[in-house]
N, C-alpha and C positions, 0 to 999 in steps of 0.2 A: 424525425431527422435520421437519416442514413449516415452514421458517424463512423467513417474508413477505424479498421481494426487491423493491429498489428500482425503481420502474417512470420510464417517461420522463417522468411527471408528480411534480412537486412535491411528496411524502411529505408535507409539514407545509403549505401555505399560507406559505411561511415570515417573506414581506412583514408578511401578519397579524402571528402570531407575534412579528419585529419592533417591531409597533408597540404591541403588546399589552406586551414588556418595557421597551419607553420607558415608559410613561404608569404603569405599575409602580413603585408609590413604599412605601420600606423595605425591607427584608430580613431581614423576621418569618417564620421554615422552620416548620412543622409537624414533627412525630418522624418520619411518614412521606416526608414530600419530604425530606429529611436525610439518610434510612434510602434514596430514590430516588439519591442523587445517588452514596451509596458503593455504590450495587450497583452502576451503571452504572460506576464507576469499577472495582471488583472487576470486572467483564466485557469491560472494556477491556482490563485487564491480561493479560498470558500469551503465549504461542505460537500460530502459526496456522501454516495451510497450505491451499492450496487444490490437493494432490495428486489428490482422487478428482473433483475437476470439470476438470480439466485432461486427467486420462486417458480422461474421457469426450465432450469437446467441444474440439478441436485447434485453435477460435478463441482458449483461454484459456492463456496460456503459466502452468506449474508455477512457482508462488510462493511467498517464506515470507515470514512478517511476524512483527518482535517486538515488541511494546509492552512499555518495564520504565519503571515506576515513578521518581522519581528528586527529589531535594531536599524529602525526604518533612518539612523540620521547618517547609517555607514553609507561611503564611495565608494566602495569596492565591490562593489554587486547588489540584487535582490536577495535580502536572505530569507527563510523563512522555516519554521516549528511544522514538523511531517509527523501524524501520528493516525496510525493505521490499526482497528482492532476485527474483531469479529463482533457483532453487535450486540450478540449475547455474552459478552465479557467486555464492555465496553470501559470499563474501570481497570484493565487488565490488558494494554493496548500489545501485540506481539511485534510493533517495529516505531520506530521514533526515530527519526533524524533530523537532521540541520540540511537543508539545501540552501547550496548559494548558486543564483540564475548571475549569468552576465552573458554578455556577447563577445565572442572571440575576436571576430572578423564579420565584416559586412553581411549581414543576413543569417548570420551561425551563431547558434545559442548555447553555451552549455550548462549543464544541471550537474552541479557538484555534489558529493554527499558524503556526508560524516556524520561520526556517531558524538553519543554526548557522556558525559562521565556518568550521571547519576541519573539516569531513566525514571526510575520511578519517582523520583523527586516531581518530574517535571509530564507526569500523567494531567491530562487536561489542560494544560497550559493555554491551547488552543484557544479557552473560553475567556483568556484575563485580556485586558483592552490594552499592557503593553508585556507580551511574554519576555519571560526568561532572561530578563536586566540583570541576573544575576550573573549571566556566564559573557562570554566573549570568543570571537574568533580562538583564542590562544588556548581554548580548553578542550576544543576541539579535538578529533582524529579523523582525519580523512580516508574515506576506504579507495587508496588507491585504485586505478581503472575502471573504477566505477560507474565516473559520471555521465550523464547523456548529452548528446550531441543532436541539437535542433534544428532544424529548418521550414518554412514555412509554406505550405502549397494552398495557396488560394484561403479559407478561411477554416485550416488547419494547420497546428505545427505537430511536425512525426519526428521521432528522434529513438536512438536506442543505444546502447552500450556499444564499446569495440570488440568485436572477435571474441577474443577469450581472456581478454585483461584484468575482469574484476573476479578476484578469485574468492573459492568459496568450499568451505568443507562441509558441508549442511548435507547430512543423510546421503554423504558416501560423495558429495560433490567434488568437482577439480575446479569448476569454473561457472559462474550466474552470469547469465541475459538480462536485458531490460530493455523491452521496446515500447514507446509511450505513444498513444495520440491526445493531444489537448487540443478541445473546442470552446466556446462558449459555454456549451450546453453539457462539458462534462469532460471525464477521462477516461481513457482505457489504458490501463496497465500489463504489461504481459513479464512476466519476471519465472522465471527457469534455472533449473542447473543442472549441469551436463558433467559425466565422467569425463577422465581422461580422452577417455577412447569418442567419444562423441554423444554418447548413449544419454539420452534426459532421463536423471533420475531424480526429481519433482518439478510440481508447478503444473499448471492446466496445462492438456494434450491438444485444444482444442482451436484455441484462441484465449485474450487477454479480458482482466475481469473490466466488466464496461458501470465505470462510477458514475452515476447521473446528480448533476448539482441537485441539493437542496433544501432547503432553511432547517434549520436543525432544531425541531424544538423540543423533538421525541429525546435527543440526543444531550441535554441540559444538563440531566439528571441522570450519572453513570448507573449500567445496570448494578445492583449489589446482593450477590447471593446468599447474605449474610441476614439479608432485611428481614425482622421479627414479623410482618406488618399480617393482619391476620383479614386482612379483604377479598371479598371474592377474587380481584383478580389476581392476587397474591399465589390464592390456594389452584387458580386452574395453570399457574406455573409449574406446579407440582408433575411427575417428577422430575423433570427436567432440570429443575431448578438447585437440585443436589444434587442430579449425577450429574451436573456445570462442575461441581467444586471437585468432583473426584475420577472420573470416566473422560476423559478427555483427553483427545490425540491431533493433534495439527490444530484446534481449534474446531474439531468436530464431537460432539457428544457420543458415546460409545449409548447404545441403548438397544438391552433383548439382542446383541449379536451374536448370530447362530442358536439362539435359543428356542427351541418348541417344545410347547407345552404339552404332554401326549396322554394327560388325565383327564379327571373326568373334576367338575366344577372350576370356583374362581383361582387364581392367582392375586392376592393381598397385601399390601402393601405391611411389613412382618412378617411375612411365610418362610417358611425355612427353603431355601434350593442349594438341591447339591448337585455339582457339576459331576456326570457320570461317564465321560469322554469326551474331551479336545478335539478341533482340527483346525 
């Protein structure tokens, strides 16, 4: 399936959009905009992974994402448990929120997000059959300008942040993007931040990371670097599997960078190396 991918341009007009749900007055649904809002919610939900764009394009580090459902008796929206890692720290997730889905205005969806008090409390949560009874709307923090703004084109909804609303200081940031496609058969996430001046300075250059559904079984059992366990497959994690705990920058393993070896036999796992110039 040929699943539309967020481009550097604005998916929805979303200012429009915007002003189009201001001026919006009541909240009389049609069966079908009603029938729009829980598919969209149904498509949100589930497992993802962006395994087979990661082993094809080495800009895109190997990701998992779980969206679970959660305080399923509230009226006041879809809410739902967001927990996003890299798959080789899957016990270690780098973003966790609360999204609440509603519908603004007739056919306009938005995707609210907040953060949560105790994150690592609530690492895996995704797997328990009713998450996070513990907390409540009220514990919340919502990251103002954040949210995204939906619409639906045929058997996709595209959505993306406003302008430059949701602000951001992340590695010299003034301002994060977020442009989304939700199908059936998966998500594509495109998330950015931009100086002042305009300039991106992170986030893929290219396009958005494409998460494809799928039953999570690999995913039960968080990775753990810690594991004694002495199995083959244990040992052919090696070394990867301690420079996880120590070498690590964005979620990328640092390994042999800028390193050549210019002797003569092996390099050993306890060999002395001294670093004899930088660049």
């Amino acid at each position: 399936m040929n699943r539309p991918r967020p481009n550097s341009g604005s998916p929805l007009g979303a200012t429009a959009i915007l002003g189009l749900a201001l001026l919006t007055t009541g909240n009389i649904l049609a069966d079908d905009e009603v029938s729009d809002l829980q598919e969209l919610k149904t498509w949100m939900t589930g497992n993802f992974s962006n395994a087979v764009q990661a082993a094809e394009d080495p800009e895109f580090f190997d990701l998992t994402l779980h969206v679970a459902p959660i305080w399923p008796d509230r009226t006041d929206g879809h809410w739902f448990y967001v927990e996003q890692a890299v798959r080789m720290h899957r016990d270690r997730p780098y973003r966790q929120r609360i999204f609440r889905l509603r519908e603004l205005a007739p056919g306009l969806f938005e995707s609210q997000v907040f953060t949560i008090p105790n994150p690592t409390a609530a690492v895996g949560a995704w797997r328990a059959e009713d998450p996070l009874t513990d907390l409540e709307p009220a514990d919340l923090a919502e990251r103002d300008g954040c949210a995204i703004l939906l619409r639906r084109r045929d058997d996709t909804f595209i959505g993306s942040t406003i302008a430059s609303l949701c602000t951001s200081s992340l590695r010299g940031a003034a301002y994060a993007t977020s442009e989304v496609v939700v199908t059936p058969d998966g998500v594509v996430s495109w998330d950015r931040g931009f100086a002042a001046d305009g300039r991106q300075v992170w986030g893929a250059t290219k396009g958005g990371t494409v998460f494809d559904r799928i039953v999570p079984d690999e995913d039960e059992a968080p990775f753990d670097p810690e594991s004694d366990s002495d199995s083959d497959s244990e040992d052919a994690a090696e070394p990867l599997r301690t420079l996880a705990r120590y070498r690590t920058t964005n979620g990328k393993i640092l390994f042999g960078q800028n390193l050549v070896h210019r002797g003569k036999g092996l390099v050993q796992v306890g060999d002395e190396v001294v670093a004899i110039a930088r660049r």
